[in-house]
N, C-alpha and C positions, 0 to 999 in steps of 0.2 A: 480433447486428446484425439487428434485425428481425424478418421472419420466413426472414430467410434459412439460421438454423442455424450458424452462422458466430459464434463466441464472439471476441469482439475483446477486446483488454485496454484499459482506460480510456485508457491515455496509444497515441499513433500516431509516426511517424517522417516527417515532411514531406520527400518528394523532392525538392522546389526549392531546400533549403537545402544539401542533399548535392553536389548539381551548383553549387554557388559556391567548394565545398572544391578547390582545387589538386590536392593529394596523393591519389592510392585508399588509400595504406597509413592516412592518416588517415578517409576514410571507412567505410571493413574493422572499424578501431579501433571506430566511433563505431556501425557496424549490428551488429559484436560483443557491445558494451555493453549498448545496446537490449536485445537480444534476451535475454543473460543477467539481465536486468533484467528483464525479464517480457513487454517490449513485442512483440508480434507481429503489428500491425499496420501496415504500408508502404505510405506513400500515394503516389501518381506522377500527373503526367501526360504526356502526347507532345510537348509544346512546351516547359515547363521548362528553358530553358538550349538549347533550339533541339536537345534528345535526347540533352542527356549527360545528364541526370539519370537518366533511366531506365538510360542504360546504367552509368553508377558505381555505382546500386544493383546491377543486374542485376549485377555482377561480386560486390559485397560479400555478396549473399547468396548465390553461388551455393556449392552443399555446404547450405544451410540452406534452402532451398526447402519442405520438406514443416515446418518450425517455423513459418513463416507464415503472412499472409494480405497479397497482394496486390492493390491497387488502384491503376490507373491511369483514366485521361480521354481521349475522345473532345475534340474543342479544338474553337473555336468557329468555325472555317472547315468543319469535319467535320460538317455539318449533313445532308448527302444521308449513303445507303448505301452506294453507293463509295468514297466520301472516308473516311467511317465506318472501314467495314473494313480499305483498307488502313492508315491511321492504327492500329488494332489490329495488324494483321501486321507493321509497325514496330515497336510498344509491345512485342509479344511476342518480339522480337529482340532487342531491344535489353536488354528486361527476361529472357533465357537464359531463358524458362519457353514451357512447350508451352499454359498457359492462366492468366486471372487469377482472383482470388477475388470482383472486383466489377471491374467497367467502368463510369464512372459518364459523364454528357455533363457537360461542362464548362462554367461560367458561361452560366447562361440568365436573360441580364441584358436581351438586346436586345429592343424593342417585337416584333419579327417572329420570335423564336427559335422561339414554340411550330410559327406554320404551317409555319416549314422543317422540323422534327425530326418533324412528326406526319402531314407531304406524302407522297403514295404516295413510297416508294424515300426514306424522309427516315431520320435519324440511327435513329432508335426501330425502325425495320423491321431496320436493321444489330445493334442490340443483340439483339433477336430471333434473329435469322440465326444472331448468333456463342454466343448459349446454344447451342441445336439443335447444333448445330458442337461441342461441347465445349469450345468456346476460354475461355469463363467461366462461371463456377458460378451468378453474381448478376450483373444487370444494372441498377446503378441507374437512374431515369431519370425525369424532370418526369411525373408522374402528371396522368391526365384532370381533376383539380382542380388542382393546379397551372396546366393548359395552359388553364382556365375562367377563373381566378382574373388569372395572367398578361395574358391577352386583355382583360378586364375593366382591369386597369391601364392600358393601352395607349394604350387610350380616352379617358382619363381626360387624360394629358400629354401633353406635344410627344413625336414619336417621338427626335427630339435630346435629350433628357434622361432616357436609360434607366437611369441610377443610381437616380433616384429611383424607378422603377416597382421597379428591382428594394430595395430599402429597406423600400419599403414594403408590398410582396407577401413579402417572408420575414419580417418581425412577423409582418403578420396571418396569415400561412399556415402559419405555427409556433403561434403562441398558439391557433390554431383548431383544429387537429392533433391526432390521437391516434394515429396510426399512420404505420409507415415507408412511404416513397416509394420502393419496390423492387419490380422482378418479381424473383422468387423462385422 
């Protein structure tokens, strides 16, 4: 995964799908599978299901914790560093684990996401924070080309119609790309 060192398997296990499942003995069943399948990569984030999701994984893997790699999401209310963090001190409760393998920020769709995330005390300073902390290994997060490139979109539409900035800024901002979008 980048230059983070972090070997992920091609296929990943979506945590918003787990948190729609009823039964934990059939999500148990289905992070089991996964996993003897080869898959070791667990995506999450803190809203999915209003935080069962995190916590039905957090239960399915718990005993398999060190066979993974987890990742969950800072959520789009979580734009400052305190929102930020504790939104993590949740993720990390719920997800049974003392830290994650990536933290990523969650849909950076709106016209205004880069200056709140990149604001003294904004989401990017909490990603920061919680490396230093130990709470995660990687911290993905909108790289100073993203938040350039973003900004640049903004301009361009109505701020009522951020689908399209964001549309349009992941083509160009992928096909223009050679390198991952991760502190490390």
């Amino acid at each position: 995964m980048g230059r983070t060192g972090l070997e992920v398997s091609c296929m990943g296990l979506g945590g918003y799908h787990l948190g729609a499942i009823p039964e934990q003995s059939t999500i148990d069943g289905i992070v089991g599978s996964a996993i003897d399948a080869g898959v070791n990569f667990f995506d999450n984030a803190w809203e999915y299901h209003d935080g069962r999701s995190e916590e039905v994984a957090g239960r399915a893997l718990k005993g398999k914790r060190d066979q993974v790699i987890v990742m969950t999401k800072v959520c789009t209310h979580g734009r400052d560093q305190r929102i930020a963090m504790r939104q993590l001190e949740e993720s990390l409760r719920r997800l049974q684990t003392d830290h994650l393998d990536v933290w990523q920020i969650h849909e950076v769709v709106y016209w205004n996401d880069p200056d709140l995330i990149f604001a003294p005390n904004g989401a990017i300073e909490a990603l920061a924070k919680a490396k230093q902390q130990g709470k995660t290994a990687s911290s993905a997060s909108p790289a100073t080309k993203i938040h350039a490139f973003t900004r640049k979109c903004s301009i361009t539409i109505s701020p009522s119609t951020p689908s399209k900035c964001r549309s349009t800024a992941s083509i160009r901002l992928f096909a223009a790309s050679n390198r991952p979008f991760c502190l490390n």
